[in-house]
C-alpha positions as MATLAB code, in Angstrom:
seq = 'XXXXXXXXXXXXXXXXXXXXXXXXXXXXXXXXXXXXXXXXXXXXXXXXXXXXXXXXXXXXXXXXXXXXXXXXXXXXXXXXXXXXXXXXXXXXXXXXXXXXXXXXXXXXXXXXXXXXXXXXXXXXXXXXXXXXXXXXXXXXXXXXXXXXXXXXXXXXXXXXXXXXXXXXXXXXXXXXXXXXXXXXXXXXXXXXXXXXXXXXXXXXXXXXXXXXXXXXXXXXXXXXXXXXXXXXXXXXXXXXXXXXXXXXXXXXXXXXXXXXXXXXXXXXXXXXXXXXXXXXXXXXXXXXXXXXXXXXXXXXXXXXXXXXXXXXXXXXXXXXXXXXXXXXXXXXXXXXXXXXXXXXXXXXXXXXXXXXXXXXXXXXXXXXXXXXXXXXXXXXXXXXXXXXXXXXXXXXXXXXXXXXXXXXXXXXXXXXXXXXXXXXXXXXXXXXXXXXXXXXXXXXXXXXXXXXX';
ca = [
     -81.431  103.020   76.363;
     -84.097  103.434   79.020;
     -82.525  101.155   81.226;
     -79.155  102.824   81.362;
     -81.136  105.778   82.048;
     -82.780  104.413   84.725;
     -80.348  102.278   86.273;
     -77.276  103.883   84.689;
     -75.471  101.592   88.160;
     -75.751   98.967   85.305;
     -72.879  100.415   83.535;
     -70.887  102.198   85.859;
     -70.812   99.452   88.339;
     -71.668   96.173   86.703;
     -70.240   93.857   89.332;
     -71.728   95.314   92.091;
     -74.973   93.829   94.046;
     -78.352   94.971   92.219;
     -80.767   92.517   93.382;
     -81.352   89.998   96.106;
     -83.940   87.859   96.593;
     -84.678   84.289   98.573;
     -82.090   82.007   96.995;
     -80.169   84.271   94.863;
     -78.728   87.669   94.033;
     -77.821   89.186   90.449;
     -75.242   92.039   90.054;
     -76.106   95.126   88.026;
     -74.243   93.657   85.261;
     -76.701   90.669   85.254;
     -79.535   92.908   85.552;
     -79.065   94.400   82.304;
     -77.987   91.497   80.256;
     -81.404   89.581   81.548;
     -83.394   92.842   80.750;
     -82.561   93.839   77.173;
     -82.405   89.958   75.902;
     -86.124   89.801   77.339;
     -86.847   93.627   76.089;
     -85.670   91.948   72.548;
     -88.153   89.016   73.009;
     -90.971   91.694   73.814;
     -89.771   93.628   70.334;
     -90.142   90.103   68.843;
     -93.333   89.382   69.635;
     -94.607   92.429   68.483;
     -94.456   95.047   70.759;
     -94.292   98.911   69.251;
     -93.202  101.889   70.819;
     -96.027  103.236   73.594;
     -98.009   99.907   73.516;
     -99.065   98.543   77.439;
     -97.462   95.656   78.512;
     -98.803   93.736   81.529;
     -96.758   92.084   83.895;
     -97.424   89.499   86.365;
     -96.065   90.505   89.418;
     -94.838   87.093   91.111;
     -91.672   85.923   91.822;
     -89.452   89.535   92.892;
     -86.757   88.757   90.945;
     -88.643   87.556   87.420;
     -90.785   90.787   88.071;
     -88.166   93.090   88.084;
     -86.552   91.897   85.102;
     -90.220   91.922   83.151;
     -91.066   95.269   84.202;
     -87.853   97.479   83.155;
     -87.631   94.630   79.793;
     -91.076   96.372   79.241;
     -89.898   99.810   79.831;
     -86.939   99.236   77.817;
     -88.946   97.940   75.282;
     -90.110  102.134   75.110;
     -93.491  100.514   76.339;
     -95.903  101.233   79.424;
     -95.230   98.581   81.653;
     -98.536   97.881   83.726;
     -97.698   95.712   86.816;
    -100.589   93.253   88.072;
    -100.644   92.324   91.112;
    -101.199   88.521   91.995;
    -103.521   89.348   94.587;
    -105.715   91.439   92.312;
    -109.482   90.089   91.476;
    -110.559   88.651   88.200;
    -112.773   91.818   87.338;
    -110.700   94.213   88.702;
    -107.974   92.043   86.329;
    -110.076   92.517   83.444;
    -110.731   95.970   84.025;
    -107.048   97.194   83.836;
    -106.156   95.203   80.998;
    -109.388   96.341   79.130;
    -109.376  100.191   80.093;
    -105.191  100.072   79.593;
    -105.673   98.318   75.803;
    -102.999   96.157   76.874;
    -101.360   94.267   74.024;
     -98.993   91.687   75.619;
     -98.986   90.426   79.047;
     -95.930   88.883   80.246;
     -96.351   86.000   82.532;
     -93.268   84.024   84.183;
     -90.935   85.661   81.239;
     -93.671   84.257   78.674;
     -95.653   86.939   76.769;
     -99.014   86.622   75.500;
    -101.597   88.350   73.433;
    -104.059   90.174   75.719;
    -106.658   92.466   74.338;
    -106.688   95.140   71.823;
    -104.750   98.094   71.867;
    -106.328  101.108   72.393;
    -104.860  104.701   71.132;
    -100.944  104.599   70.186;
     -98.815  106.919   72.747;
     -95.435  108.096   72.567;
     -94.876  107.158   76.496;
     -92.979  104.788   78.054;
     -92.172  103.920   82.004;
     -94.561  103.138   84.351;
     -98.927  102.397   84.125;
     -99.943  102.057   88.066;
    -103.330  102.110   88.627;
    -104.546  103.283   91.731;
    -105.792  101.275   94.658;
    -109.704  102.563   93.994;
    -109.807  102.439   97.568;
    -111.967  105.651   97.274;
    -113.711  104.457   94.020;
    -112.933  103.080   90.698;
    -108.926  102.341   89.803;
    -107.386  104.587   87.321;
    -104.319  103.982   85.475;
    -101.911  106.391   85.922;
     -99.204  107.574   83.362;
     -95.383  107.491   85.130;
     -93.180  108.241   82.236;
     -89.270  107.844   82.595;
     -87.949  111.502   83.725;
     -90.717  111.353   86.032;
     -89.542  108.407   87.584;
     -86.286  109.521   87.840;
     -86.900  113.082   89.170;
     -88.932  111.147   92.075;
     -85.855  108.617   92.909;
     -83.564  111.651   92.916;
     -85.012  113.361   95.396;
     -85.338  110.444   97.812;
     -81.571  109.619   96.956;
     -80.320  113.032   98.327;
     -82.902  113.236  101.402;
     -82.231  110.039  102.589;
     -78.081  110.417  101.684;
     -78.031  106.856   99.591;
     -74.991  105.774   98.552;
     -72.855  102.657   96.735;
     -72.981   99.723   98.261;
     -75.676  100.811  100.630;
     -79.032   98.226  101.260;
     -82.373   98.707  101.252;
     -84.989   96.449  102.406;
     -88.613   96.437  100.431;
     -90.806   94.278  101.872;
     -93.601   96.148   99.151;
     -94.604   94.603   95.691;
     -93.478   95.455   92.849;
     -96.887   95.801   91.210;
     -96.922   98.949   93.818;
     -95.128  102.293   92.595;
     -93.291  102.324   96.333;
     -91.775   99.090   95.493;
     -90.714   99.786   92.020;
     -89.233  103.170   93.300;
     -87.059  101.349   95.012;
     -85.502   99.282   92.375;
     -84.630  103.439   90.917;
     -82.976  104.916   93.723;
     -80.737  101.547   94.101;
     -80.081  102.122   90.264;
     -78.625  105.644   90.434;
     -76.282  105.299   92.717;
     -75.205  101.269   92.773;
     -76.935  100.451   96.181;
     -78.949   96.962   96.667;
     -82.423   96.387   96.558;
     -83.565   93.634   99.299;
     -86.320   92.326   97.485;
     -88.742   90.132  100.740;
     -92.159   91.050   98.703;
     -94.432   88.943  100.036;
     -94.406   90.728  103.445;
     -93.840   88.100  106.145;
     -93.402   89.720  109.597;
     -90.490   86.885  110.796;
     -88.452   88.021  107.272;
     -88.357   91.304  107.767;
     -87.782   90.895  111.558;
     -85.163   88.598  110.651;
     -83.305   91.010  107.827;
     -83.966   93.941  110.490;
     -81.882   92.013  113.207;
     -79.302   90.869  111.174;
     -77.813   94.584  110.319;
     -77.614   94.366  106.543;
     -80.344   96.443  105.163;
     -79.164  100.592  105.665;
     -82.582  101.183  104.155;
     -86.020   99.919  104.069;
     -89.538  100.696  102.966;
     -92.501   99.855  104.539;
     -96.123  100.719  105.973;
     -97.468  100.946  108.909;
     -99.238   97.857  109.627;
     -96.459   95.982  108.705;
     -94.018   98.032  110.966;
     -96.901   96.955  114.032;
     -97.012   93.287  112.892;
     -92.991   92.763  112.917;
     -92.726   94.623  116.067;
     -95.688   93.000  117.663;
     -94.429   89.356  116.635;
     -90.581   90.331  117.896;
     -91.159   92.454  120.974;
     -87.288   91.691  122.141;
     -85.996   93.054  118.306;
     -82.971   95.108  118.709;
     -82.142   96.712  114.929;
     -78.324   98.160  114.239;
     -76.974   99.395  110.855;
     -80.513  101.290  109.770;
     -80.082  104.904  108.723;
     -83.230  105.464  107.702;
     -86.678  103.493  107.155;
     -89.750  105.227  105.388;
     -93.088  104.455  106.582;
     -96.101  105.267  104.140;
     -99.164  103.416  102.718;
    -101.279  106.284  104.806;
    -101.509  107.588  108.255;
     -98.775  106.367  110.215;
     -99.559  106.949  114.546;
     -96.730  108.943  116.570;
     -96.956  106.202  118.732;
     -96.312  103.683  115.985;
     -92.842  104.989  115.068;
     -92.146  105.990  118.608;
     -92.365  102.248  119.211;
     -89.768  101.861  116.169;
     -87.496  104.132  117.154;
     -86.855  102.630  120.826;
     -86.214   99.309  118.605;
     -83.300  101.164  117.203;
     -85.403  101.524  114.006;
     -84.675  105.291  112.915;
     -88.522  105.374  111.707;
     -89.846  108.602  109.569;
     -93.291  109.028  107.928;
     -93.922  109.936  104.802;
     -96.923  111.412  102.442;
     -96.763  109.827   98.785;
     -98.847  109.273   96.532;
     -98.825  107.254   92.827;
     -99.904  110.601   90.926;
     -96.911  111.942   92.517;
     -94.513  109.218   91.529;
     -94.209  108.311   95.194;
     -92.794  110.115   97.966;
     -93.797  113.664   98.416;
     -92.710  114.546  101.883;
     -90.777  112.885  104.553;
     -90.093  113.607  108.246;
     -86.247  113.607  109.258;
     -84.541  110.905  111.420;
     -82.722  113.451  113.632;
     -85.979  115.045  114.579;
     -89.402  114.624  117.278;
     -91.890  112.707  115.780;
     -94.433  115.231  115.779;
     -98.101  115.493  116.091;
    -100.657  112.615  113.978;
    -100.406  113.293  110.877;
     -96.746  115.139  111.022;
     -95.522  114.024  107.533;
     -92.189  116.086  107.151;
     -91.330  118.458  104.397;
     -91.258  118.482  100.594;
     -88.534  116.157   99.042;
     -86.383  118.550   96.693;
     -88.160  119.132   93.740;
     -91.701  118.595   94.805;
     -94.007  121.613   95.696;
     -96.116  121.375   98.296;
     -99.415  124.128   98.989;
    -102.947  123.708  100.629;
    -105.318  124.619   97.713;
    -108.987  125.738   98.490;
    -111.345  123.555  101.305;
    -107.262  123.007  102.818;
    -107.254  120.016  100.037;
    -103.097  119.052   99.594;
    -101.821  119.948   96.354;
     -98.698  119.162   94.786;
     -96.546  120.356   91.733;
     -93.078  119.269   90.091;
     -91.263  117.143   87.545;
     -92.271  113.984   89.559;
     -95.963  114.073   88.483;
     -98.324  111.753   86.368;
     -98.450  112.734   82.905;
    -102.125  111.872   83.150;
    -104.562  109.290   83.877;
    -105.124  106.863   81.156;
    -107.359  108.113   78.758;
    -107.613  111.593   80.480;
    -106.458  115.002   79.861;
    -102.835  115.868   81.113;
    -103.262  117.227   84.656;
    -102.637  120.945   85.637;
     -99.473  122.149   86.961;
    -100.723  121.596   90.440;
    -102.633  117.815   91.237;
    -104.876  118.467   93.404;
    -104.461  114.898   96.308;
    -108.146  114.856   97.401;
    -106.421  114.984  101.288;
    -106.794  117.297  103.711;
    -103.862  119.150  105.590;
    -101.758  122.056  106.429;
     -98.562  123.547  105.879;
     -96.569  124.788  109.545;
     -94.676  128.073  109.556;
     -91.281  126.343  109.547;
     -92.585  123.994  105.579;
     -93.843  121.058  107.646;
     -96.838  119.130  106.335;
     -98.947  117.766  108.526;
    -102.045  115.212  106.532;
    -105.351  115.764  108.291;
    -107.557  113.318  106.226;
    -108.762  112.047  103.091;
    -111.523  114.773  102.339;
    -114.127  112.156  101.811;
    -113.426  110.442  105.160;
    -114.030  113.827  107.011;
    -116.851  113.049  109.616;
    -118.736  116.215  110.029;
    -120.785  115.827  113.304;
    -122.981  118.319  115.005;
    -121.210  121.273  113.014;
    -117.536  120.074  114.020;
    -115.244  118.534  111.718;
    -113.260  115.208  112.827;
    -110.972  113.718  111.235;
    -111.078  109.737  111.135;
    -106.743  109.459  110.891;
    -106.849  111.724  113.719;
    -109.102  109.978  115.819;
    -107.475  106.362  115.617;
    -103.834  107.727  116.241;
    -105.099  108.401  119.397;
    -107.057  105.104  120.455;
    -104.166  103.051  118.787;
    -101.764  104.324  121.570;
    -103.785  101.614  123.445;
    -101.671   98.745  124.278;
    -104.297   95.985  123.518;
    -105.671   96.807  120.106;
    -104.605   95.074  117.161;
    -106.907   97.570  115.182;
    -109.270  100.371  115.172;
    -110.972  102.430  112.752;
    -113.467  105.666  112.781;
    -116.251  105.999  110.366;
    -119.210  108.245  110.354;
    -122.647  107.085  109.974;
    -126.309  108.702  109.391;
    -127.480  110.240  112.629;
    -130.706  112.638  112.820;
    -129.601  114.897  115.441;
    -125.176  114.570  114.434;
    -125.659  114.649  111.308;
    -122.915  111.954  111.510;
    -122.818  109.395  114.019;
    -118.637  108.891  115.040;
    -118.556  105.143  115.307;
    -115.060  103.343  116.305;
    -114.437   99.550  114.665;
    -112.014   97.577  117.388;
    -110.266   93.937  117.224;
    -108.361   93.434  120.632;
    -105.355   91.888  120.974;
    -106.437   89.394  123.511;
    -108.371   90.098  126.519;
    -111.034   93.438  125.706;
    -110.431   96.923  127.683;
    -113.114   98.950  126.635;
    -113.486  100.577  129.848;
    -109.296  101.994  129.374;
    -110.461  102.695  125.665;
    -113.011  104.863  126.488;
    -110.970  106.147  129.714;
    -108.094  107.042  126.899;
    -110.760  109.046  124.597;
    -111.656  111.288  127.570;
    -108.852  112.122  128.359;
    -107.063  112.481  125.156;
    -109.888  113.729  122.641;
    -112.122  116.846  122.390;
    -116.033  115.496  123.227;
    -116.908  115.770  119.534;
    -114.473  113.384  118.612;
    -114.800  110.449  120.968;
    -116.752  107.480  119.467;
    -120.335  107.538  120.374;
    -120.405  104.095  119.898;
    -117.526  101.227  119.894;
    -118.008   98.210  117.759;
    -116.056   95.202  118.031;
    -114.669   92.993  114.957;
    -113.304   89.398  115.121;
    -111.805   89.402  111.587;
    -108.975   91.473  110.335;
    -110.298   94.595  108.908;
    -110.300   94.556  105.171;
    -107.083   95.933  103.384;
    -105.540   96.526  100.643;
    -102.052   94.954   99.406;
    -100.161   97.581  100.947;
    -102.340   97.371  104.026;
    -104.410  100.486  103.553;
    -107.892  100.012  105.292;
    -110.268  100.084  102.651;
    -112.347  102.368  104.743;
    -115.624  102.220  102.504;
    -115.960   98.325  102.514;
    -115.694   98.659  106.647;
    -118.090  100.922  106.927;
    -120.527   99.057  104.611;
    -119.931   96.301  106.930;
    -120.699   98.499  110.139;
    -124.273   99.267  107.647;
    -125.124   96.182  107.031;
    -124.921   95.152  111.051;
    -122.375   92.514  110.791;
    -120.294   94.394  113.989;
    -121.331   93.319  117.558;
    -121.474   96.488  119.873;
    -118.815   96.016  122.594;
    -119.940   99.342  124.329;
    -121.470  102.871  124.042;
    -119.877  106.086  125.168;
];
């Protein structure tokens, strides 16, 4: 059964903790029982082997249940996020040929299916932060082979706890349901993110574990600056770029912080820095979980091999042996991989090459600024223009902002020009900027200069 193979915890431990969730908790024995009576329902209403079922990603603990009753229905299970647009909606169901989409443990017709396949596990599409979202193929061993790896590096164990504060609907927070599954550990399901939860779970010593990304590491720190964490052996940051600074910050909250590289092609986590050692430079992201393969391919683009990787984009060929990440980085003597940039957010400016990530790890050591961003516009002398995006805090230091830049950058990658931003900066649900739709902003002139360089 593909749930005992994914959560085999149901059957060697089936009294022990699997889930909790605001107003409940269900042991792995639970789990199972609630999955394969809805998996039969899903047979019932006519679901064959490799068809796409779509799942409403609401309520943590009805999610979870729909999404492995999908899987263990030898289906695709494609996760929707709540939060997702009508079109966008509509696209994934249409370019997916999704057949059922379960809804509150109802399933429904949805469109018509599109070629049979023999897969079943996970469909993620990607964010389409950099363009159009594309589903991506997780099957089952892939799945596992990503949650194994994790397991060992992070030493998970029975009984441990780990907090995920990230949806479902996002292959990070599914993961986690999979390494709580091998080895009988709880999964702390808090999706939606609220910073006062997952201060309040953080200060109460229970979680041993916990996902999360960046910005919402900054916004629970920022709302509790007195937080004091005990009982954490290990939290992953991800969701992009993650500043030294940032989990410097953690760590003297007692949070042992590490970054990470991961992507969805790569059935998650990739690489991941080590507790016991220095933070690093920007962009430090650790070394190579066991069983992933980690080289720079040609232009320096990241790629990445191993048993954890997409069996291929919906509708598209089966990828090569080595996926090819569309970032930017390098590999240090000692295995260490440090992420430079996404290769189409490189800024090349009067012949020098800057990195955006790069750039704001630096200005966000500033203590007022709730956010910055880089982006490059036209320039006919640059080439590229380096513009930095701000929202303050409170009270505005541009004057220390630009003080920090001279002192800490090279000149070709200080801001010529600093714009300032009332309104969060657009994100994704994970909290990745969506760079492009800033920059359009920055183009059409709805930024106020604050200050030039």
């Amino acid at each position: 059964m593909s749930f005992d193979r994914l959560l085999p915890a149901g059957l060697r431990w089936p009294g022990a903790a699997a889930l909790r969730f605001a107003g409940g908790e269900l042991d792995w024995g639970e789990l199972r029982r609630a999955t394969l009576e809805q998996a039969e329902q899903l047979r019932a209403a006519g679901a064959r082997p490799g068809d796409r079922v779509a799942v409403e990603v609401g309520e943590p603990r009805c999610a979870a249940i729909a999404l492995l009753a999908a899987i263990e229905a030898d289906c695709l299970a494609l996760p929707l996020s709540q939060e997702l647009g009508a079109a966008e909606r509509a696209h994934r169901l249409s370019s997916s040929g999704c057949r059922l989409v379960l809804s509150g443990g109802r399933s429904e017709p949805g469109p018509e299916p599109g070629l049979p396949s023999a897969w079943s596990g996970l469909l993620v599409f990607t964010s389409g932060t950099t363009g159009t979202s594309r589903g991506v193929v997780l099957p089952l061993d892939a799945l596992l082979a990503s949650a194994r790896g994790v397991v060992a590096a992070v030493e998970l164990g029975r009984g441990d706890r780990w907090l995920n504060p990230l949806p479902l609907s996002h292959v990070g927070g599914f993961s986690v349901l999979v390494r709580c599954g091998l080895v009988g550990a709880t999964a702390l399901l808090c999706a939606p993110f609220e910073a006062q939860a997952t201060a309040d779970e953080l200060e109460q010593g229970q979680a041993t574990h916990a996902s999360l990304v960046g910005r919402m590491l900054d916004r629970t720190l920022a709302l509790r600056p007195s937080l004091q964490v005990r009982g954490l052996r290990c939290a992953l940051v991800g969701g992009g770029a993650t500043p030294p600074g940032l989990l410097q910050r953690a760590r003297d909250h007692g949070i042992p912080a590490v970054a990470t590289y991961g992507l969805t092609e790569a059935g998650s986590t990739v690489t991941l820095q080590r507790p016991d050692e220095p933070i690093g430079e920007a962009g430090d992201a650790g070394w190579p979980v066991a069983g992933r393969r980690v080289r720079i391919g040609p232009g320096g683009e990241i790629q990445v091999a191993g048993p954890t990787l997409t069996a291929g984009y919906w509708g598209a060929p089966q990828p090569p042996e080595w996926f090819s990440t569309g970032d930017l980085g390098r590999l240090e003597p000692d295995g260490r991989l440090v992420v430079l940039d996404r290769r189409s957010d490189l800024v090349v400016t009067g012949g020098e090459n800057v990195y955006p990530v790069q750039v704001e790890a630096v200005l966000a050591a500033h203590p007022g600024l709730a956010e910055v961003a880089v982006v490059g516009l036209p320039h006919p002398s640059w080439g590229r223009e380096l513009i930095a995006i701000v929202r303050w805090r409170d009270a505005e230091d541009l004057p220390g902002l630009e003080q920090l830049a001279r002192e800490q950058l090279s000149p070709w990658e200080r801001p010529r020009r600093w714009l300032g931003r009332r309104a969060p900066f657009p994100r994704n649900e994970l909290g990745k900027l969506r760079r492009d739709e800033l920059r359009r902003s920055v183009e059409d002139r709805d930024e106020g200069p604050t200050g030039a360089s």
